[in-house]
VOPAGU-2260 file (C-alpha; in pm, 1 decimal, decimal comma):
REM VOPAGU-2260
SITE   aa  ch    i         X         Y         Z
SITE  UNK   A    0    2798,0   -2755,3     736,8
SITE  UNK   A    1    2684,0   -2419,2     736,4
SITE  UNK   A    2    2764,3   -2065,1     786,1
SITE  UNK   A    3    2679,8   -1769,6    1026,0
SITE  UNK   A    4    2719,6   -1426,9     902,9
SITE  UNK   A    5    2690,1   -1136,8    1186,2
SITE  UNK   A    6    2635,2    -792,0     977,8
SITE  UNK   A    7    2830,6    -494,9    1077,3
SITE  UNK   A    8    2656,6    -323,3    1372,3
SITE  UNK   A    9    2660,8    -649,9    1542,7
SITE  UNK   A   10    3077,2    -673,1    1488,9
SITE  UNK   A   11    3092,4    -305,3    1544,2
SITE  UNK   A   12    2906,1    -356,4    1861,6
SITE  UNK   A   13    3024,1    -725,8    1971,7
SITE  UNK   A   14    3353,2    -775,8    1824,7
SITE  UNK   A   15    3492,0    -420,9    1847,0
SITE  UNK   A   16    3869,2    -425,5    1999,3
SITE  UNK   A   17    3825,1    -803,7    2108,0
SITE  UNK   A   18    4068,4    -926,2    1860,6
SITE  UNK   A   19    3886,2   -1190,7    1826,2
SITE  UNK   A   20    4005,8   -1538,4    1635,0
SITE  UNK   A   21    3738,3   -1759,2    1710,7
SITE  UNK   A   22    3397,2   -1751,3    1805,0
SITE  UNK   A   23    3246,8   -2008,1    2153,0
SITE  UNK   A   24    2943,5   -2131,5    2116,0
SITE  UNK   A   25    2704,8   -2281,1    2390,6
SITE  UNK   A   26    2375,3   -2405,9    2427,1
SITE  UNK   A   27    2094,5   -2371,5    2734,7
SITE  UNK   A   28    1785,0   -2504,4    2671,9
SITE  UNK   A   29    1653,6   -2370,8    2285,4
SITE  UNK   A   30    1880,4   -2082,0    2326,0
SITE  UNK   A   31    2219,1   -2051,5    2137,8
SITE  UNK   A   32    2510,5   -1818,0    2285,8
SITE  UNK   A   33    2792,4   -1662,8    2131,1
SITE  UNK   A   34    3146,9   -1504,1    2238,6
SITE  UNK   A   35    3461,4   -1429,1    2092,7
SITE  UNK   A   36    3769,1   -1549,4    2183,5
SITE  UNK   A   37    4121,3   -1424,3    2106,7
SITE  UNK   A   38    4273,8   -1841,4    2089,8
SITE  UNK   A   39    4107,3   -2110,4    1890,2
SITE  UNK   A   40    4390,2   -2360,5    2061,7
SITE  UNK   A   41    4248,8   -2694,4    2075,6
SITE  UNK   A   42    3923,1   -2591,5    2316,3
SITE  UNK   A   43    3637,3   -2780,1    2200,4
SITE  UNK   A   44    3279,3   -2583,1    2073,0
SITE  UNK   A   45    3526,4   -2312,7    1920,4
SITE  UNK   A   46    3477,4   -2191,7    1552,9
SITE  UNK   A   47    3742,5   -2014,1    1339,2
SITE  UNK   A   48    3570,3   -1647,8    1318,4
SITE  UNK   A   49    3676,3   -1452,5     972,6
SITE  UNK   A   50    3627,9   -1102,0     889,1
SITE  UNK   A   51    3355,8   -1018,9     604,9
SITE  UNK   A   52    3529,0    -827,9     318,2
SITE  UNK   A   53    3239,3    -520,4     320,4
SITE  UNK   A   54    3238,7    -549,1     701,3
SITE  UNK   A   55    3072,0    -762,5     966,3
SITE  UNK   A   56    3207,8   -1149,4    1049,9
SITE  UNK   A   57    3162,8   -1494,5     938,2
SITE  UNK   A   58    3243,2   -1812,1    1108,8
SITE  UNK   A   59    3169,8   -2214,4     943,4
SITE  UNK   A   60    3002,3   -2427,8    1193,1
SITE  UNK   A   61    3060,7   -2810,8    1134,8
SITE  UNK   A   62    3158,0   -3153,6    1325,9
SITE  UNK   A   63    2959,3   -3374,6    1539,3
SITE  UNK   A   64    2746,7   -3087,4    1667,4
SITE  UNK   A   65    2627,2   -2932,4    1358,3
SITE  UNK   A   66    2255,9   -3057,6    1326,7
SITE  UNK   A   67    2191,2   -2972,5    1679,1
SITE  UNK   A   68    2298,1   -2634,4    1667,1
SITE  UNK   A   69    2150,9   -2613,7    1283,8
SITE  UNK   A   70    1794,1   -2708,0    1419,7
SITE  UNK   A   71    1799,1   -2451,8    1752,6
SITE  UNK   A   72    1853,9   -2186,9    1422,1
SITE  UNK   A   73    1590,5   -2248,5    1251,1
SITE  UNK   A   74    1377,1   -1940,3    1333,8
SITE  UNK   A   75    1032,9   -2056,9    1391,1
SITE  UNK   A   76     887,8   -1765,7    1211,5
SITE  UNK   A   77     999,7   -1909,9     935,2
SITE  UNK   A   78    1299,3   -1619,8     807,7
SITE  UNK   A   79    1699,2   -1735,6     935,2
SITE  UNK   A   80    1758,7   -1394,1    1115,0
SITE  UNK   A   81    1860,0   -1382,6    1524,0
SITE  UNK   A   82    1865,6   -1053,3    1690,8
SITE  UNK   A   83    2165,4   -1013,0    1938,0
SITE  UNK   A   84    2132,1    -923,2    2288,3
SITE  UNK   A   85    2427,1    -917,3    2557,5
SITE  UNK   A   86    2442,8   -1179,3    2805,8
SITE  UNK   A   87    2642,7   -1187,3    3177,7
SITE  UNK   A   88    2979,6   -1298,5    3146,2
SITE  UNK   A   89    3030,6   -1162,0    2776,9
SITE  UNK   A   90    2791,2   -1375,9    2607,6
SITE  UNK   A   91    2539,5   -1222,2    2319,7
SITE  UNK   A   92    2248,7   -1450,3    2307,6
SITE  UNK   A   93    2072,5   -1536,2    1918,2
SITE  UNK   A   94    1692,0   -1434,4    2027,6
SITE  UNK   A   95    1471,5   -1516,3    1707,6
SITE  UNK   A   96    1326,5   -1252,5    1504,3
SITE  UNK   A   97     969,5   -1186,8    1506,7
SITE  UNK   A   98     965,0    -858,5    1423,1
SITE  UNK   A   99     698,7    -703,4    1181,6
SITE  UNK   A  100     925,3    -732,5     835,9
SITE  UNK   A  101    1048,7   -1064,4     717,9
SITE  UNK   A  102    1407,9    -920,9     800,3
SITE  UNK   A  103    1528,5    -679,2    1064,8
SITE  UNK   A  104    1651,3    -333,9    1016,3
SITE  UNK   A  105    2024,8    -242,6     896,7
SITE  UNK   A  106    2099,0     -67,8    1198,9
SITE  UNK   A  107    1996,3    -368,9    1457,6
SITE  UNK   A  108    2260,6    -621,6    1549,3
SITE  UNK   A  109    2163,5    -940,0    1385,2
SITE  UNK   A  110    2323,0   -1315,5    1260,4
SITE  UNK   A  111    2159,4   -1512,8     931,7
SITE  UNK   A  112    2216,1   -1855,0     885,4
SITE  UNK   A  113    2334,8   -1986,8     527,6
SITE  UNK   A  114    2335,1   -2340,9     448,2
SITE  UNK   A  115    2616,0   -2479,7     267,6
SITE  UNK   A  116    2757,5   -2739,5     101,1
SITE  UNK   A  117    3091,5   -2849,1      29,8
SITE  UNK   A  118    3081,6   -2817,4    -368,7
SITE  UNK   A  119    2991,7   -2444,5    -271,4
SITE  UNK   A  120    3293,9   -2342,9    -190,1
SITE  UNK   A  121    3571,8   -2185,5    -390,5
SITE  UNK   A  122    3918,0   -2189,3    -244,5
SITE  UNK   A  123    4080,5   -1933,3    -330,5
SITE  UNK   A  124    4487,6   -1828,1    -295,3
SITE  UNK   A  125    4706,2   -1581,8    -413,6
SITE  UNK   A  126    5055,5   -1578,3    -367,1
SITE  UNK   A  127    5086,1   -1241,5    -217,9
SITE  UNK   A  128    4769,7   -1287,0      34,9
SITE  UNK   A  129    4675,8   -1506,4     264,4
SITE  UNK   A  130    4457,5   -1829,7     113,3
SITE  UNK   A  131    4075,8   -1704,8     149,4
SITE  UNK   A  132    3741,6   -1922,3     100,4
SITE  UNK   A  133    3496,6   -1735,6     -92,0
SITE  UNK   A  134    3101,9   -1913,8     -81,7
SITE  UNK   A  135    2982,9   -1758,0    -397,7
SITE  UNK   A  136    2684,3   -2016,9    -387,4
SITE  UNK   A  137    2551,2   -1926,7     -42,6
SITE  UNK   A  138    2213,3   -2022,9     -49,5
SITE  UNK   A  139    1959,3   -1850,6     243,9
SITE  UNK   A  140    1746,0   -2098,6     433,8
SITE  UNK   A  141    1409,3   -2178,3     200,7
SITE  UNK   A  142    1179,0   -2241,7     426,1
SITE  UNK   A  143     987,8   -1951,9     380,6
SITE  UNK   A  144     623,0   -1937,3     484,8
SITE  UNK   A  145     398,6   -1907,8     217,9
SITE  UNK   A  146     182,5   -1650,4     377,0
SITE  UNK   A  147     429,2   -1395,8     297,3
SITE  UNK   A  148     371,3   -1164,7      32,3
SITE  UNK   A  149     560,5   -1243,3    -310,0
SITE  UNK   A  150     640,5    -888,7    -309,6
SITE  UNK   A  151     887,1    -881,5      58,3
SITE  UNK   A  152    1030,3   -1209,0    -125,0
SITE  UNK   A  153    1117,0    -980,8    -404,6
SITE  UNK   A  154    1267,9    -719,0    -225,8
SITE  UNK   A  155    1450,4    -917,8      33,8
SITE  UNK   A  156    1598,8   -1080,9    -309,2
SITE  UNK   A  157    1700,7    -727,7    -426,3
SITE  UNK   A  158    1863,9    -632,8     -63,8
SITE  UNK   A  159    2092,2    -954,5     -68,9
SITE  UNK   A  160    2143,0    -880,3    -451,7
SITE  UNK   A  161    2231,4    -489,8    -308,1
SITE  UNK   A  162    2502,8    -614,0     -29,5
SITE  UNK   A  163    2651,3    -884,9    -260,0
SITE  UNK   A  164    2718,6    -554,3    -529,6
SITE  UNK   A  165    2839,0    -343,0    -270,7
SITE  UNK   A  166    3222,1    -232,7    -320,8
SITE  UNK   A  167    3258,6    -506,1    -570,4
SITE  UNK   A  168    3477,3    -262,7    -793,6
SITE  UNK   A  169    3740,1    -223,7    -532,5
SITE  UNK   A  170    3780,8    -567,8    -489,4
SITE  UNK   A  171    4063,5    -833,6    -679,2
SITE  UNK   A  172    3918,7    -986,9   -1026,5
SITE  UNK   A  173    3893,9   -1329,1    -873,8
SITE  UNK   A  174    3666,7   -1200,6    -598,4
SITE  UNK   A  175    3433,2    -945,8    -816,9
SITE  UNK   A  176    3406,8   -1275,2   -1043,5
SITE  UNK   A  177    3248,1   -1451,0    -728,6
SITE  UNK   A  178    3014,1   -1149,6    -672,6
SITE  UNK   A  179    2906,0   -1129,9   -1001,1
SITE  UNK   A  180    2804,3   -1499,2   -1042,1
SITE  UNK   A  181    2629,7   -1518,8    -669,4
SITE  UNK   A  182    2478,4   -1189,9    -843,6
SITE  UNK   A  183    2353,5   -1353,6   -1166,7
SITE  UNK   A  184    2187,9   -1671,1    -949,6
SITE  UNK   A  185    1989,5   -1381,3    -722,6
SITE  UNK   A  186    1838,1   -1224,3   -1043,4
SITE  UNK   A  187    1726,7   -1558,6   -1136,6
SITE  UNK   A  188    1576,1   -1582,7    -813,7
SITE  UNK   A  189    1371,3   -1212,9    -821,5
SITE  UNK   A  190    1227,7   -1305,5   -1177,5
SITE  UNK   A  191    1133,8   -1630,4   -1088,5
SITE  UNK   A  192     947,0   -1513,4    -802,0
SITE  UNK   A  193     825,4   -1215,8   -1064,4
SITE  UNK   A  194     690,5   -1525,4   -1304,5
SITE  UNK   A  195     504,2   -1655,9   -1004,4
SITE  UNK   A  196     361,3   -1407,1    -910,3
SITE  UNK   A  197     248,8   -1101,6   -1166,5
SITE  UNK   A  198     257,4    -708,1   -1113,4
SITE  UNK   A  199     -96,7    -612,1   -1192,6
SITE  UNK   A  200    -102,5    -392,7   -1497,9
SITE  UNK   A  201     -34,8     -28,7   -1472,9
SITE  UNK   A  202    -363,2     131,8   -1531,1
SITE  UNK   A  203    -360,1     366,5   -1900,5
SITE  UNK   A  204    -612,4     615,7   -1918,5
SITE  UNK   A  205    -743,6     606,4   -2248,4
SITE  UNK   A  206    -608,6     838,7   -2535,3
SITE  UNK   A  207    -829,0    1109,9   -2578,1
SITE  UNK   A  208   -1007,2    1069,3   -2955,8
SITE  UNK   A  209    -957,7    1337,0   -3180,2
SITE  UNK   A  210   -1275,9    1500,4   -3310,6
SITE  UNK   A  211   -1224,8    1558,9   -3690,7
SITE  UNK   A  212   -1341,0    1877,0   -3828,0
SITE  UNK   A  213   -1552,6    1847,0   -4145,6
SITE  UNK   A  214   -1444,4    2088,9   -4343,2
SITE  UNK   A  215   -1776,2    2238,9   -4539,0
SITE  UNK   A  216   -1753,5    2345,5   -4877,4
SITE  UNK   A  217   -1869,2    2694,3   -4940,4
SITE  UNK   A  218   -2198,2    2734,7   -5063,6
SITE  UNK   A  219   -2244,9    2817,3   -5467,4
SITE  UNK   A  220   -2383,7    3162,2   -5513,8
SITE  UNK   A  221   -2591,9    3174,7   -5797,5
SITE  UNK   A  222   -2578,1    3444,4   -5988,6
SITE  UNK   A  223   -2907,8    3681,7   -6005,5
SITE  UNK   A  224   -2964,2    3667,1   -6360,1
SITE  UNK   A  225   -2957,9    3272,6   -6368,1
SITE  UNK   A  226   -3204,9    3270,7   -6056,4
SITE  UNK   A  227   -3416,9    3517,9   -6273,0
SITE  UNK   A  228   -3417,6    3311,9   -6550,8
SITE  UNK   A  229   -3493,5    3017,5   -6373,7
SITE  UNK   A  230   -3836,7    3201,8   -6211,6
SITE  UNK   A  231   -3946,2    3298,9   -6552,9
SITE  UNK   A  232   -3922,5    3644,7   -6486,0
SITE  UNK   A  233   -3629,2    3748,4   -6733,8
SITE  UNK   A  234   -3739,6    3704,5   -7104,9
SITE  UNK   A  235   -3488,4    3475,4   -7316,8
């Protein structure tokens, strides 16, 4: 089992006044294809499509054609992002990204696959809402090529910590609890990956040593007489 999460240009630009309740899924070749659907009903390749709390969608893909779909997501350059591009017939088509960053821009319509597992989620229900399932221990793929730079790990961990923060204050107690813990296990992550890998040290220029002063005693002024006497020429 795992999850697809489309961010919110791609609902914006996808999902916008389709009313959609489910999300169809088909295959050609290596290439996945998505559309929404106002009916689930009992049509096969048809996943239940839920509406992210900060914006964007979500939709749990599982049953007998999970691991086939799982493998055509795996990105082979090595991140689990898919542009979107439209498609005849209403279709948006999961194209792999291969862009120049490890993760595409905000602004471009995009999916990211998240494994899961079942211990990982946390049902949720209230008696005055609908029941919800929260996946506070979302994991993203790990099979990150090592040739990229600890430092894009780092900050790819602070964006993910960034969007799981986002709004949390205007959201129920259960559900800012959830946050807070997929929070805690993402700043885990970004110092582990700090531990690994070192920031150089700042360079310190050096303090500037202070030059001391001695501070010369004024000279003894013999008096005349006392020279005089001491030359011989003054008679005792």
């Amino acid at each position: 089992m795992f999850k697809i999460t489309f961010n919110k240009p791609a609902f914006k630009m996808f999902f916008a006044g389709e009313d959609a309740e489910g999300l169809m899924i088909k295959t050609e070749g290596r290439s996945v294809f998505f559309k929404p659907v106002p009916h689930i009903g009992d049509q096969p390749g048809i996943a239940p499509l839920t509406e992210k709390v900060r914006g964007g969608a979500q939709t749990i893909i599982e049953g007998s054609e999970e691991g086939k779909l799982f493998s055509l997501l795996k990105n082979p350059m090595g991140n689990p992002y898919f542009t979107l591009r439209r498609a005849p017939g209403g279709w948006m088509e999961a194209v792999p990204h291969n862009g120049r960053r490890h993760f595409p821009e905000r602004w471009e319509p995009h999916i990211r696959v998240w494994p899961l597992e079942a211990e990982m989620m946390v049902n949720e229900t209230r008696a005055d809402e609908q029941p919800s399932i929260r996946y506070s221990d979302a994991k993203p793929l790990t099979y990150v090529r090592p040739e990229i730079p600890s430092s894009e790990q780092a900050r790819e961990t602070l964006r993910q910590l960034e969007d799981t923060l986002r709004g949390v204050t205007d959201e129920p107690m259960n559900e800012a609890f959830a946050a807070v813990h997929s929070a805690q296990k993402l700043i885990t992550q970004f110092l582990s990956v700090c531990e690994a890998n070192p920031l150089p040290m700042a360079r310190t220029r050096k303090p500037r040593q202070k030059v001391s002063i001695a501070t010369l005693a004024p000279t003894m002024v013999t008096p005349r007489s006392q020279r005089a006497r001491a030359l011989g020429r003054v008679s005792p």
